[in-house]
N, C-alpha and C positions, 0 to 999 in steps of 0.2 A: 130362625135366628136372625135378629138385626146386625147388617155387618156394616164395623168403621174403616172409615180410610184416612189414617194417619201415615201416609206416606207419598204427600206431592213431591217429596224432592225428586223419587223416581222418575214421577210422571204425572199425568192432570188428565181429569176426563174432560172430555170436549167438552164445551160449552154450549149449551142449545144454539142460539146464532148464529156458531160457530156453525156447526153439522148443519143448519137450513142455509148459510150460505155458500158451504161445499156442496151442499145436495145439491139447489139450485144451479149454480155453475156448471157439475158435474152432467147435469141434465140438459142443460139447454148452449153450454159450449164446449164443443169438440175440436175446432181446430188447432192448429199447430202456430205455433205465434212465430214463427220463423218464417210461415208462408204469406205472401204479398194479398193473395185473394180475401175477400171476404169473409170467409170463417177463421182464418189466420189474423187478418185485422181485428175480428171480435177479442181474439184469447189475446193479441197484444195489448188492445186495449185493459183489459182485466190485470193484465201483468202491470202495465204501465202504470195504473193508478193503484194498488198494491205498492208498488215497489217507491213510490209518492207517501203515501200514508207511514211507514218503514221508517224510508228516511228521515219522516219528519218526526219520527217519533223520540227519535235519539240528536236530532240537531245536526246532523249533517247538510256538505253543503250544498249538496247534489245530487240526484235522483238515484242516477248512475255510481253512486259510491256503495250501494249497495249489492254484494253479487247473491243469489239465490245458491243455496248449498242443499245434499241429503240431513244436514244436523250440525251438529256443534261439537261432533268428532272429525269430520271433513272440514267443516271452518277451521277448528284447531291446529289440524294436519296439515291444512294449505297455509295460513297464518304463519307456521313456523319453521317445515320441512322448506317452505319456495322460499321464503325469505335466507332460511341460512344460504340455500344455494343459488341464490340472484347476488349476495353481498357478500357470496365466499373470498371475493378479491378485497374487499375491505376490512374483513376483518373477522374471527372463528368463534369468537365468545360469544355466550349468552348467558342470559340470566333467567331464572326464576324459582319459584318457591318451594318447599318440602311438601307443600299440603294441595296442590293441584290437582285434579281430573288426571286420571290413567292418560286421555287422550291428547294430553299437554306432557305428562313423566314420559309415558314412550315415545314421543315424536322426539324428546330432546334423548333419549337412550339411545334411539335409532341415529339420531346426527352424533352421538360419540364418536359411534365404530364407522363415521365417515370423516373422523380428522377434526372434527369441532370438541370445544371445552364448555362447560354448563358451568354456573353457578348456582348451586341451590341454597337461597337464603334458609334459616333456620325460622323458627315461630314462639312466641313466648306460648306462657299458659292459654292465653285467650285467640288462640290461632292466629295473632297480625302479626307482618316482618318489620323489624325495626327498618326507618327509613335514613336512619345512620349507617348499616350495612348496607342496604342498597347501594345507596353514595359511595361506597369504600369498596362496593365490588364492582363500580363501571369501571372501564378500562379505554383506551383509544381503539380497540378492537373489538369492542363490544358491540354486535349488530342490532339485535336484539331481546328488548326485554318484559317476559310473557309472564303476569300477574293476576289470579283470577280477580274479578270484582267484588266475586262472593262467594265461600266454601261450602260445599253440594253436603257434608257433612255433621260441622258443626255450626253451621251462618254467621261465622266472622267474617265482616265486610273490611277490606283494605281501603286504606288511606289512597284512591285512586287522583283524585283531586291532584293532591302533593307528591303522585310516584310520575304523572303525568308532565307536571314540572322539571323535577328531576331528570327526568327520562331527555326530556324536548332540550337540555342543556348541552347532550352528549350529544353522538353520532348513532347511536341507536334509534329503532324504531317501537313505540311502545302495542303490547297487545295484551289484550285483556280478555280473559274467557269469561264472558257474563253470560255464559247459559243458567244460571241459579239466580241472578239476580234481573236478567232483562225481564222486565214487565211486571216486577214488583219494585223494583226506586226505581227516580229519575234517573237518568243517563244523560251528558251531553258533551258527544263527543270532540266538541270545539275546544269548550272551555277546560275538559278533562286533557286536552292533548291527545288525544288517544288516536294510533295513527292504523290497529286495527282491532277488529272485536269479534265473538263470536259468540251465537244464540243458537239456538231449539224451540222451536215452535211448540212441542210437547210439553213443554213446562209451565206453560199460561197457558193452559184451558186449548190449544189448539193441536193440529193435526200431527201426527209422528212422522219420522223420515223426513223433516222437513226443518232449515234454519237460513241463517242469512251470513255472511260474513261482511262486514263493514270493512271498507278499505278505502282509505283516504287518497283523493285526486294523484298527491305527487307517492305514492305508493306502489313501484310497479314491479308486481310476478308474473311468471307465468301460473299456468291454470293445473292443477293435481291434476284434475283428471282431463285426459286426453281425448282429442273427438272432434266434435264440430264447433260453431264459431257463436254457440247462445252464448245468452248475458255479455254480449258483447264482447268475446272470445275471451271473456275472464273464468266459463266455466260450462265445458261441454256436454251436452246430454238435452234432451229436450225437457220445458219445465213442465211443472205437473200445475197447469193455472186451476185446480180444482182447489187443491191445497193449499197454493198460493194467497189463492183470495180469501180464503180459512183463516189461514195464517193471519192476513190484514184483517180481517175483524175481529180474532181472540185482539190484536193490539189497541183496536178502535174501542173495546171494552175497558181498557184497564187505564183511563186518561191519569193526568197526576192527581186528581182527586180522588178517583179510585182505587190509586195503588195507596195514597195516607190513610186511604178507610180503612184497607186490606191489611196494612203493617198493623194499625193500632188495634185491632181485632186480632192478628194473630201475636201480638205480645198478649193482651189481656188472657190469652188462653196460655202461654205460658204459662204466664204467673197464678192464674188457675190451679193448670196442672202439679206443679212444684209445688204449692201452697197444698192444695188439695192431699199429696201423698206424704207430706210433712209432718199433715195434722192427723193421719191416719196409723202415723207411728212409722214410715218408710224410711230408712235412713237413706237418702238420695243428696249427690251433689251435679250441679249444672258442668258439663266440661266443655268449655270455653269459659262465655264471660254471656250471664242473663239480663243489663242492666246498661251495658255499652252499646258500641256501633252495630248491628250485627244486622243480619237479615231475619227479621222476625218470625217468618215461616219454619223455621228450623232450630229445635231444640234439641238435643246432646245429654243423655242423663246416666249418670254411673249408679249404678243399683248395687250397692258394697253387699259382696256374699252370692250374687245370683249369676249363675253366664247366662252370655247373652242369647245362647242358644235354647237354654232351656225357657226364657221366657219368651222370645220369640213363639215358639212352639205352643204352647200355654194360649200365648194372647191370639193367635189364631185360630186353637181351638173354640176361642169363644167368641169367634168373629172381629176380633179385632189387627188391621193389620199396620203393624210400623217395619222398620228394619235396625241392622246393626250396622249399616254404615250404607257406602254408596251402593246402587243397585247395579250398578257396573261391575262389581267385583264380590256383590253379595253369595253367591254362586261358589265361591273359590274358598277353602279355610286358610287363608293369608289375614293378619291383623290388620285393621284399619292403618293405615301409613302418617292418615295424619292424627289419630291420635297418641302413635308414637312418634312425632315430631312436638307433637304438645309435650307429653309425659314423659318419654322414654319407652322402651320396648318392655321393662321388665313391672313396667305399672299395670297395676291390677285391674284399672280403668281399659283396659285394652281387650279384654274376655268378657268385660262384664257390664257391658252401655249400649244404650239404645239410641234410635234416633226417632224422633217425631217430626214429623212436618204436616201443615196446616194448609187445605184449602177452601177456596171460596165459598165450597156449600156444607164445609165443618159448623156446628154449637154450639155453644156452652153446655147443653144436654149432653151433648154427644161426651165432651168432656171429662164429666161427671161420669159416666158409667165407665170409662177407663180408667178413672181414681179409683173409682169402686172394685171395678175386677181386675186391677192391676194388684192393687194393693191385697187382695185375697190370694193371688198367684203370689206375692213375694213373700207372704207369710208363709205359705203351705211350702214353698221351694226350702224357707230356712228353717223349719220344724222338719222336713227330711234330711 
């Protein structure tokens, strides 16, 4: 059986380069880039220019605004947990959206039941916050406010440009979780304002357990996790320069000409797709929006009459593999959260949609035979 993988939002296979330049590393430098000697100077070096390539990739102004994290649940978690409690003297609010990462909803749960107040914007049909409630929910005591850049579920991309603005007006600090979006758009984190950010290496073709957390010059926490004095006491634990330098070449692959290859390739398969189960007689509707801002890797489709479990099932029987929502919480029988902040709790679209996501060594063939034996599983589902 030939099997597909319709499911990068999860995750991403390494990229060959990638695994030849962790093998490489892996093999030929061991030291500890904290230590002064020689094999220490080798893995600093490797960090150093790594942590150069990074930086530059998102327009930062400094090498060092980069700190080295396990992922883009620990960026998250330092990002928002250190921040309320460095600026708890200025002020308890925060803000952010209905439709974010579990690991931006709990870190702002967990600051509840420590004396803080959250605002969570709401979402139209096509997953963005109006940027009128923004504005109407800062406050003089608003520290900050955590925005993703792009949704792990349906790929509505926010107005980060203009929330960046907004944000830089107040006394708040803005953050943005672009683990779904770093290394597929540009990013730049000057002109966006963006004062911090969080990634995952796993999601562009590189190593797992592995991201960066962006933190601008005048932006000062302390470090989550406790220990010694790496990344220049912004984050303790020793790095892993294997992964590291992994890490910088999944980035060194994806320049901005190859992330516009990569979007206009994965809309075309969109529209593929949708077209393709249309003409096949599928009654299917796009949840979000197919045709706006979105992150093109990630499509959203309501299959009216089918849950989403029984096609899941189905399409992996026949090697094909997508999910029903984030892979964080795919595990748990709890509804997608943000598609009842799209829809409401009691919409039918909430049992019964799938998600696809698109990567770099996806084809139009490939496409095609998921039209084809999708569309054979949703007929046979609705004749039972």
């Amino acid at each position: 059986m030939k099997h597909i993988y319709l499911d990068n939002a999860a995750t991403t296979p390494m990229a060959q380069p990638v695994i030849d330049k962790m093998t490489a590393v892996m093999t030929q430098v061991f030291g500890n880039a904290s230590s002064t000697h020689y094999y220490g100077r080798q893995a600093r070096a490797i960090l150093d220019e790594s942590r150069h390539v990074i930086a530059t990739s998102i327009n930062a102004k400094k090498d060092d605004e980069i700190v080295f994290t396990s992922g883009g649940t620990e960026s998250d978690n330092t990002a928002i947990i250190e921040t309320a409690f460095a600026r708890k003297n200025e002020g308890r609010h925060l803000i952010t959206t209905a439709i974010e990462h579990e690991a931006v909803l709990k870190s702002m749960a967990y600051l509840e039941t420590q004396g803080f107040e959250v605002t969570y914007l709401p979402v139209d049909r096509t997953g963005k916050i109006s940027l009128t409630d923004l504005q109407n929910a800062l406050r003089a005591d608003t520290i900050l406010v955590s925005i993703m850049a792009g949704n792990n579920e349906v790929g509505s991309r926010m107005p980060i440009h203009q929330i960046g603005q907004i944000v830089a007006a107040s006394n708040a600090w803005f953050h943005t979780d672009a683990v779904q979006a770093y290394g597929l758009v540009d990013l730049d984190v000057q002109a966006d304002q963006i004062d911090l950010m969080s990634t995952s290496a796993h999601k562009l073709n590189g190593p797992k357990f592995l991201g960066f957390l962006y933190r601008a010059e005048h932006v000062v926490i302390p470090s989550l996790i406790k220990g010694g004095d790496q990344e220049l006491k912004r984050r303790a634990g020793t790095e892993n320069i294997p992964a590291i330098a992994a890490f910088a070449q999944a980035v060194k692959l994806v320049d901005s000409q190859e992330k516009a290859a990569r979007q206009q390739k994965y809309a075309g398969f969109k529209q593929q797709l949708v077209t393709g189960l249309r003409e096949n007689g599928i009654e299917v509707e796009v949840n979000g929006d197919l045709e706006g801002h979105n992150l093109q890797h990630v499509l959203n489709l309501w299959f009216k009459g089918c849950p989403s479990d029984a096609l899941l099932t189905n399409l992996d029987l026949n090697g094909i593999a997508v999910s029903a929502g984030s892979a964080c919480t795919a595990g748990s029988l709890e509804p997608s959260h943000v598609l009842i902040a799209m829809y409401g709790k009691d919409s039918p679209r909430i049992a019964e949609s799938l998600r696809f996501s698109f990567g770099a060594g996806n084809t139009a063939a490939e496409i095609e035979v998921v039209i084809a034996t999708l569309s054979t599983i949703v007929k046979k589902l609705k004749r039972e």
